[in-house]
C-alpha positions in Angstrom: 0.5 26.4 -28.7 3.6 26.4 -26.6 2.0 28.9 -24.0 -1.0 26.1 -23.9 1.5 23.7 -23.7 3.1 25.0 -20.5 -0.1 25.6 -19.2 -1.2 21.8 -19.2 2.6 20.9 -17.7 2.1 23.3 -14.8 -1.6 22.0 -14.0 -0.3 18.2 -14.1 2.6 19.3 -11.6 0.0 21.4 -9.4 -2.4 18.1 -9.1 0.4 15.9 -8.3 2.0 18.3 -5.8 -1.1 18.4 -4.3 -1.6 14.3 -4.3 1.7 14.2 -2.8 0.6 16.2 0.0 -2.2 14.3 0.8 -0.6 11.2 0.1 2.2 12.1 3.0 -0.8 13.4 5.5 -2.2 9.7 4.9 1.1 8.5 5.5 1.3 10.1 8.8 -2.0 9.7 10.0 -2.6 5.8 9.1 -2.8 3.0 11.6 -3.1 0.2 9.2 -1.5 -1.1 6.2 -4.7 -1.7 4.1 -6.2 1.7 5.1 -3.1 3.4 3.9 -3.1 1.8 0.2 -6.6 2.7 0.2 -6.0 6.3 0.8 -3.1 6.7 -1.2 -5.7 5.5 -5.0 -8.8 7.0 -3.6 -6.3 10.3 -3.2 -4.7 9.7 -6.8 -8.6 9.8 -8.1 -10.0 12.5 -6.1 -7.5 14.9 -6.0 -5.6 14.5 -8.7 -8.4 13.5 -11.1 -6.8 10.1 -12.6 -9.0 7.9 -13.6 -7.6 5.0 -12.1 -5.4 4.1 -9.2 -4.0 0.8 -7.5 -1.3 -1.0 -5.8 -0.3 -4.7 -6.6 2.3 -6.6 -5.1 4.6 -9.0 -6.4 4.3 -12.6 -6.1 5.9 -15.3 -7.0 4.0 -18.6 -5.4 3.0 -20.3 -7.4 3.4 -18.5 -10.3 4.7 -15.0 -10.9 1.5 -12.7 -10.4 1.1 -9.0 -9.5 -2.1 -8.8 -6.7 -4.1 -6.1 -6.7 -4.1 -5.0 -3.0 -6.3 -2.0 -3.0 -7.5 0.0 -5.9 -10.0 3.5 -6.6 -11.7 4.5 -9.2 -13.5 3.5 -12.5 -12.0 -0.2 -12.3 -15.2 -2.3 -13.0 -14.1 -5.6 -12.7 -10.5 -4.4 -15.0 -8.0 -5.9 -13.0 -10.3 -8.8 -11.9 -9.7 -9.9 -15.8 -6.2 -8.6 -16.1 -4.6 -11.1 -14.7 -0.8 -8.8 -14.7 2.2 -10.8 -14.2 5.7 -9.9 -14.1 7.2 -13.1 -15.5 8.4 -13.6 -18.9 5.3 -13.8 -21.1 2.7 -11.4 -22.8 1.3 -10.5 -19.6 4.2 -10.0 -17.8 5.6 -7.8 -20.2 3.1 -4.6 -19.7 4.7 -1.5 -17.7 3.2 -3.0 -14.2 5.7 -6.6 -14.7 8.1 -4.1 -16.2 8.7 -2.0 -13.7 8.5 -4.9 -10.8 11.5 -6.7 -13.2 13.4 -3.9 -14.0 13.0 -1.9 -10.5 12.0 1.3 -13.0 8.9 3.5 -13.4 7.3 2.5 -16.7 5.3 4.6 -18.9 2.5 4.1 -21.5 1.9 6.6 -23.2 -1.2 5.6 -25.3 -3.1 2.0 -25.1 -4.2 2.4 -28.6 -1.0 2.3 -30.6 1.4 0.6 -27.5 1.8 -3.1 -28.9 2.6 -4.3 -25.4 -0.9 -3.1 -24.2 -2.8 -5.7 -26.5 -3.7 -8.0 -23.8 -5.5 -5.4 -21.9 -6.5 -2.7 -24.7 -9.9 -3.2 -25.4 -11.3 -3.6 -21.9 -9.0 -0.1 -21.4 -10.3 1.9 -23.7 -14.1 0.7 -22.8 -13.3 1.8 -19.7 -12.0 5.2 -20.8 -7.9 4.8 -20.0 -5.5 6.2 -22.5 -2.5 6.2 -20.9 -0.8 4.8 -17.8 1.9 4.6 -15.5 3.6 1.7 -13.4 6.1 3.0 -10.9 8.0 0.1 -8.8 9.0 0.2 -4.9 10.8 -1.7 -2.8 11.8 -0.7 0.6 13.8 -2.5 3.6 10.7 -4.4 5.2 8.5 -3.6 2.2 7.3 -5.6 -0.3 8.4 -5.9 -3.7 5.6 -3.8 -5.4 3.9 -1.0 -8.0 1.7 2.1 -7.8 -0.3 1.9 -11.5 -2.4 5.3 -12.5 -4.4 5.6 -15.4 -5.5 8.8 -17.0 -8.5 9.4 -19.6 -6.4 11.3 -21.9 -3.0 10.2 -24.1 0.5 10.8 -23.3 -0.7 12.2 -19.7 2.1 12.2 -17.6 5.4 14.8 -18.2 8.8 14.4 -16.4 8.1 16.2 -13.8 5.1 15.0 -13.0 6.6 11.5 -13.2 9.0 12.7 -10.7 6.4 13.8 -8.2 4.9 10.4 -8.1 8.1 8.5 -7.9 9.1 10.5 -4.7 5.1 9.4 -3.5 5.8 5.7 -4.3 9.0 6.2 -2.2 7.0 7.9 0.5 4.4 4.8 0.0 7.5 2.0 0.2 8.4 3.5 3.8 5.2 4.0 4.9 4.1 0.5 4.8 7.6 -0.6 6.0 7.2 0.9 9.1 3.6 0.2 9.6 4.9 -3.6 8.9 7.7 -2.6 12.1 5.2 -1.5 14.1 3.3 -4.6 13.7 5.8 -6.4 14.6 7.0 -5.0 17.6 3.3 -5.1 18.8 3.1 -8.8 18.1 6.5 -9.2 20.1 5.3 -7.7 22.9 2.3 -9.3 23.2 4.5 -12.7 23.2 6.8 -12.0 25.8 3.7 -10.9 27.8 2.2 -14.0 27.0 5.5 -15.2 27.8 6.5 -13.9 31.5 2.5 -15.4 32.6 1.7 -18.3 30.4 3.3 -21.8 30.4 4.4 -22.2 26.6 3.5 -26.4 27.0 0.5 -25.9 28.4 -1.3 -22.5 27.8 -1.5 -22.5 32.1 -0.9 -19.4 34.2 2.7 -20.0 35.6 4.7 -19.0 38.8 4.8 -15.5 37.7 1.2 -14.9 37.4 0.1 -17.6 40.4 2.5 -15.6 42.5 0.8 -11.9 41.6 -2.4 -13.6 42.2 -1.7 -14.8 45.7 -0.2 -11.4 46.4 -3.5 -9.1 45.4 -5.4 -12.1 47.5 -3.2 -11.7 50.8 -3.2 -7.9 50.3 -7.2 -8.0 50.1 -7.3 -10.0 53.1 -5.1 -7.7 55.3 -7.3 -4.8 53.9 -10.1 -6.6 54.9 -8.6 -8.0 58.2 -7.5 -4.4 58.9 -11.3 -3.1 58.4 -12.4 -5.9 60.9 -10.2 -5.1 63.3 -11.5 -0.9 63.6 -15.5 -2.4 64.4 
C-alpha cells in the first residue's frame, strides 16, 4: 500500500510537470488572449488527463458572477447551469467564489460528501467529476480570476501537485497581463498614427498627410518631367 501510494503521488506530479510545460510553451507561443485560455484547459485535459478544465473571471456588474471564459473537456452544458458566484450566498461559497474571495487555491476533495458542493453535485457526478480544484490569480494588468480542474476520481490532487498548478496559474496571470500590454501598446500606436494624419474633429487628412501627398506628386512629376526631357 504505501509503495502504491507513492506510486500514484509521483504519476500526478509527472502529468502536472508535464502540463506545466506545455502550458509555458502556450504561453510563449500565443498571440491572443482567448487562444491562450483555450490552450492552457485543452492542455489540462489532454495531457494531464483531467476531466475538466476552465477559466472564469470575476465580475462584479451587476451582480457578483464568475464567467466562464474558455473551458475543455467533458463540460456538457455544466457550467452553462452552474451559475458560480463569488458573493456571499450558496453559490458563492464553492471553492471557485472561495478562492476569488479569499485570493487562495481551494480544494474539494470529493462532491459526494462536501456539503458546500450541493448546488452543483448531482449534475457533477452525472458528468463523472469527483473532485476539484479552484486556484485564484491576479496579476498587475490581469484580471481578478480562477483556473478550476476537475478529476474523475476522489481526493485527486496531492500537495505537490497543487503546487505545480499554482506556479501554472501564476504563469497564466502573467501571460494574459502582458498579452493585455501588448494590446495596448498596439492600440496606442495605431492612435497616434491616426493622430499625426487625421483631423481628430473631422476624420479629414490634415497638413501632415496633405503635405506628404503633394510631395510624392511633385516628385512623380520631376521623374516624369525628367523622362521627357531625355526623348
Amino acid at each position: 500500500e504505501p509503495r502504491a501510494r507513492v506510486v500514484r503521488e509521483l504519476r500526478r506530479v509527472n502529468r502536472a510537470l508535464l502540463v506545466l510545460g506545455e502550458c509555458n510553451q502556450a504561453l510563449v507561443r500565443s498571440e491572443a488572449e482567448p487562444a491562450l485560455l483555450e490552450d492552457v484547459c485543452r492542455i489540462l485535459v489532454d495531457h494531464g488527463g483531467y476531466r475538466m478544465a476552465w477559466v472564469g473571471y470575476a465580475e462584479t456588474e451587476p451582480e457578483k458572477v464568475v464567467r466562464p471564459v474558455a473551458k475543455a473537456g467533458d463540460d456538457d452544458g455544466y457550467l452553462d447551469g452552474a451559475r458560480i458566484g463569488w458573493g456571499d450566498d450558496e453559490r458563492g461559497h464553492g471553492p471557485s467564489g472561495e478562492a476569488i474571495r479569499s485570493g487562495r487555491t481551494q480544494v474539494n476533495r470529493d462532491f459526494r460528501s462536501n456539503p458546500s458542493m450541493a448546488p452543483w453535485r448531482a449534475e457533477a457526478l452525472r458528468r463523472g467529476f469527483e473532485s476539484s480544484v479552484a486556484i485564484p490569480f491576479r496579476g498587475e494588468g490581469a484580471p481578478a480570476g480562477v483556473l478550476c480542474v476537475y478529476a474523475a476520481e476522489p481526493d485527486a490532487f496531492d500537495v505537490a501537485e497543487l503546487r505545480l498548478l499554482e506556479e501554472l496559474a501564476l504563469d497564466l496571470a502573467f501571460g494574459i497581463a502582458t498579452l493585455r500590454s501588448r494590446e495596448a501598446h498596439r492600440r496606442a500606436e495605431a492612435m497616434v498614427a491616426r493622430l499625426a494624419y487625421f483631423d481628430t474633429l473631422t476624420g479629414l487628412p490634415n497638413h501632415t498627410q496633405l503635405l506628404e501627398r503633394l510631395e510624392r506628386a511633385l516628385g512623380a512629376a520631376r521623374a516624369a518631367g525628367g523622362g521627357l526631357a531625355l526623348l
